[in-house]
C-alpha positions as CSV (number, residue, x, y, z in Angstrom):
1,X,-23.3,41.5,-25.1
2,X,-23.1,37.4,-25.8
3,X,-23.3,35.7,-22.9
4,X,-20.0,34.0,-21.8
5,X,-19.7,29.9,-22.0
6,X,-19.1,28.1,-19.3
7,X,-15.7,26.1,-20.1
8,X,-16.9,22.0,-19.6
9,X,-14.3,20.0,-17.4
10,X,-12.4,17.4,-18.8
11,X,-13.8,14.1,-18.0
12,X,-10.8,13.0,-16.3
13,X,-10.8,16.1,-13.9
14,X,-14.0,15.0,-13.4
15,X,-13.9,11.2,-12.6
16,X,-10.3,12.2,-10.2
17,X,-12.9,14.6,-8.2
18,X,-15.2,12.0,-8.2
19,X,-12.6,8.9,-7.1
20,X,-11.0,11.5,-4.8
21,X,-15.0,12.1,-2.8
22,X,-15.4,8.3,-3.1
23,X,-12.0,7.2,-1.7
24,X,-12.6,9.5,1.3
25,X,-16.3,8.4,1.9
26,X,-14.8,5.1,1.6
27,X,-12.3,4.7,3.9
28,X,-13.9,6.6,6.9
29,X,-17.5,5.6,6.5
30,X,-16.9,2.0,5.4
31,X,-17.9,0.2,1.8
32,X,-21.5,-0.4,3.3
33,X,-22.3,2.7,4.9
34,X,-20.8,5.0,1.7
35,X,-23.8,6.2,-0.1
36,X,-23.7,7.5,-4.0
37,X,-25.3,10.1,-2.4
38,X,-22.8,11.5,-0.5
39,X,-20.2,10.9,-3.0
40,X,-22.0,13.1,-5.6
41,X,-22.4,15.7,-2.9
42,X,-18.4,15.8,-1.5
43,X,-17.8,15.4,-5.6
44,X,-19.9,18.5,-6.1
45,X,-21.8,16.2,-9.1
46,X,-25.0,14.5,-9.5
47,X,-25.7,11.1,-8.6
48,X,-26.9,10.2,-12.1
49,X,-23.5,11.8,-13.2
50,X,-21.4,9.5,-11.5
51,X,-23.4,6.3,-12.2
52,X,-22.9,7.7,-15.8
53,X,-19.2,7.7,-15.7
54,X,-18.7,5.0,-12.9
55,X,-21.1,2.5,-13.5
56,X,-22.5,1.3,-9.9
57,X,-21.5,1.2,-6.2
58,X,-19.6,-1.8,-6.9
59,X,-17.7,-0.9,-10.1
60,X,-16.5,2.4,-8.3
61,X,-15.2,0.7,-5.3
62,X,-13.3,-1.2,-7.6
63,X,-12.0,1.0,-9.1
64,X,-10.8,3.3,-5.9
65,X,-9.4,-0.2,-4.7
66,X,-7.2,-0.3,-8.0
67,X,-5.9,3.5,-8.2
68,X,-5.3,3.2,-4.4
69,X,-3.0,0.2,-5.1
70,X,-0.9,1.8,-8.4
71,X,-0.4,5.2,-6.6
72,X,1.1,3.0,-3.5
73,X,3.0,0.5,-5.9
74,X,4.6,3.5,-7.8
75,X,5.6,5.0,-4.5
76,X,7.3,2.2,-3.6
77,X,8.8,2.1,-6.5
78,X,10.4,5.6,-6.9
79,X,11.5,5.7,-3.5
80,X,13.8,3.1,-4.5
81,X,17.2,3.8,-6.6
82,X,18.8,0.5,-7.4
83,X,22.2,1.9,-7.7
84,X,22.3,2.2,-3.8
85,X,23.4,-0.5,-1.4
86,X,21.0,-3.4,-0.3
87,X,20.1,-1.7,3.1
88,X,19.5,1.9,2.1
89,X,17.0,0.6,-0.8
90,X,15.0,-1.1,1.7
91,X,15.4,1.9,3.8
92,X,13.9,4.1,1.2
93,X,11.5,1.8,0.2
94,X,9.5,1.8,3.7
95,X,10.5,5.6,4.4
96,X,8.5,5.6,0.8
97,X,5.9,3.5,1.9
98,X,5.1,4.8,5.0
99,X,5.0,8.2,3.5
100,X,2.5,7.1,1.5
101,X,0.1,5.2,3.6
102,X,0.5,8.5,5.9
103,X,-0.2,11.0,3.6
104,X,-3.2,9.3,2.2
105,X,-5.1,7.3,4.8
106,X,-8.3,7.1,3.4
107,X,-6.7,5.4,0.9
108,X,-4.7,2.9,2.7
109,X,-8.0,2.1,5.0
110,X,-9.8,1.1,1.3
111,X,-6.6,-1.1,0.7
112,X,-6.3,-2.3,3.5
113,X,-9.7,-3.0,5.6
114,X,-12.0,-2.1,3.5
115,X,-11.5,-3.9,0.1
116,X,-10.3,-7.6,2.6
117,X,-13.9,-7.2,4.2
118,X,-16.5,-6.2,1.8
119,X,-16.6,-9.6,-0.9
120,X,-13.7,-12.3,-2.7
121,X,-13.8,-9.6,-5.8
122,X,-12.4,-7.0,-3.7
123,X,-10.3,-8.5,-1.6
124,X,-8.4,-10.6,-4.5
125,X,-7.9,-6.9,-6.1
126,X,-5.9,-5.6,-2.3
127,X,-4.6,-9.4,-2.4
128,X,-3.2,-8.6,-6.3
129,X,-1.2,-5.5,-4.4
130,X,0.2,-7.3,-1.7
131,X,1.9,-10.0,-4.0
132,X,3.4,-7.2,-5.8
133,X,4.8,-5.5,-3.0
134,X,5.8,-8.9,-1.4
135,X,7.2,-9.8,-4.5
136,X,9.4,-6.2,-5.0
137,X,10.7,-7.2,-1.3
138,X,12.0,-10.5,-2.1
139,X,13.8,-9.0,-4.9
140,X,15.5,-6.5,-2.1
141,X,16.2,-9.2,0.4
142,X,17.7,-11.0,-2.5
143,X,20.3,-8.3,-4.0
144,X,21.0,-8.3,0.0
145,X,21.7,-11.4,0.6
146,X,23.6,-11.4,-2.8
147,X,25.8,-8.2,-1.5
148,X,26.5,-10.4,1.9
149,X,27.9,-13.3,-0.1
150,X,29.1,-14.0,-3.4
151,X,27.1,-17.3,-3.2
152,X,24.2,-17.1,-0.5
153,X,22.8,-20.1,1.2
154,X,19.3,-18.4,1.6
155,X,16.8,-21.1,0.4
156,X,14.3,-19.6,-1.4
157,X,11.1,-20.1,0.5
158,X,13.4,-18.2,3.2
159,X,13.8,-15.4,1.7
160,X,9.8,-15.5,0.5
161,X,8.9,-16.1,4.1
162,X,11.5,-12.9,4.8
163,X,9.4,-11.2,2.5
164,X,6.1,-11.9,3.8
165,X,6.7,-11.0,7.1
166,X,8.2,-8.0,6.4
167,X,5.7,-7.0,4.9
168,X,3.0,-7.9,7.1
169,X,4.8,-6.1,10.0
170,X,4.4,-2.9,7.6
171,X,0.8,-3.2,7.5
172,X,0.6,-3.2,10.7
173,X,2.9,-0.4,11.6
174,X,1.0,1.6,9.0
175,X,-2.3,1.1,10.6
176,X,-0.6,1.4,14.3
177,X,1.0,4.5,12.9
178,X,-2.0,6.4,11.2
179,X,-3.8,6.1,14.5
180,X,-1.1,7.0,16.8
181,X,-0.6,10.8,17.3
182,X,2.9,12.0,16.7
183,X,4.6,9.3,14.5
184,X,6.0,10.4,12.0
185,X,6.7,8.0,8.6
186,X,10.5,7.8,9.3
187,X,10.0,6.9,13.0
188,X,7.9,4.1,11.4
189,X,10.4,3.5,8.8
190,X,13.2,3.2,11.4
191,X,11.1,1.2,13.6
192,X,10.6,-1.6,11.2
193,X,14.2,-1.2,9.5
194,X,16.2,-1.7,13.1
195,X,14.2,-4.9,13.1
196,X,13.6,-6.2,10.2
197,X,17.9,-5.3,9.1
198,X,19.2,-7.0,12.4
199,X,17.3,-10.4,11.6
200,X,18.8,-10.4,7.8
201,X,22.0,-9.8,8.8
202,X,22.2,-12.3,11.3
203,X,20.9,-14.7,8.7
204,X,23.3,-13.9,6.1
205,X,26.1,-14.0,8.4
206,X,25.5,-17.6,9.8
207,X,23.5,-16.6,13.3
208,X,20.0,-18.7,13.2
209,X,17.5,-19.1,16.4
210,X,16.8,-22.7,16.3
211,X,14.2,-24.3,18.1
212,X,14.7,-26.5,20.9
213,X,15.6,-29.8,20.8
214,X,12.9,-32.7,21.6
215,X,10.0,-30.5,20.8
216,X,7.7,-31.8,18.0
């Protein structure tokens, strides 16, 4: 009898399996502690193997920064049907993003500590995600403050600062959240939407905090 072949992966099973190991190590050992060694081993490859398909330490970091940030991004992005009202895309769009960040943690530790900490190469790569997310957010708060009034009175460095805000409160709630036993991604979502929904519609309806007078 002929003996039977061994069917080869496909590379790109391969180099997921490989991301996947890396992405872990990653984002519970930290970019300096994460060894090619250990990758190989959780990869179930050889070292050489993934140098051969991933270049270096630095190279594959990179790219775990930038799968990370496009499987996030597109997340965001399908959780959101545009035929809805202002309120319940935004609502969608964190229930989506805290989903995410929830269901994949190691990767949302490489996006978000990791890859700010470890070098200006990295960190411009997590900064290239936020501006798109901050930049899908304005568009939200915009259609919102459209659906308020026929001609809103938003400046446009408001509704940017809106945006920022919003989501840098996210972030946070996603790494409070991850760490806090028992919170689910729509108790996140709701958290952030009952604050974030009550400040926009007091701005779109006229109702500002203003500071003090007399103080410089």
């Amino acid at each position: 009898m002929g003996s039977v072949k061994t069917r080869r992966m496909p590379r790109a099973v391969r180099e997921r399996q490989m991301l996947d190991a890396a992405v872990r190590i990653f984002g519970r050992r930290g970019y300096m502690a994460a060894s090619m060694d250990e990758i190989a081993e959780l990869a179930g490859v050889s070292k050489p193997l993934v140098y051969l398909y991933l270049n270096s330490k630095e190279d594959l970091f990179t790219t775990c920064i930038r799968r990370e940030a496009a499987a996030l991004m597109e997340a965001v992005r399908a959780g959101v049907r545009r035929d809805l009202p202002a309120d319940r895309q935004l609502w969608d769009g964190l229930q989506a993003f805290f989903a995410h960040t929830a269901e994949h943690p190691d990767g949302w530790a490489v996006l978000h500590l990791q890859a700010r900490t470890h070098g200006k190469a990295f960190a411009a790569e997590a900064a290239a995600l936020r501006e798109e997310i901050v930049a899908f957010v304005t568009q939200l708060i915009a259609v919102a403050a459209r659906e308020a009034h026929r001609d809103p009175d938003l400046p446009e460095h408001e509704v940017a600062g809106l945006a920022e805000a919003l989501v840098g409160a996210a972030e946070s709630l996603a790494d409070w959240a991850n760490a806090t036993e028992g919170v689910t991604a729509r108790e996140a979502a709701s958290t952030l939407m009952n604050f974030a929904w009550s400040g926009l519609g007091s701005l779109m309806s006229g109702r500002r905090w203003t500071p003090p007078t007399g103080e410089v």
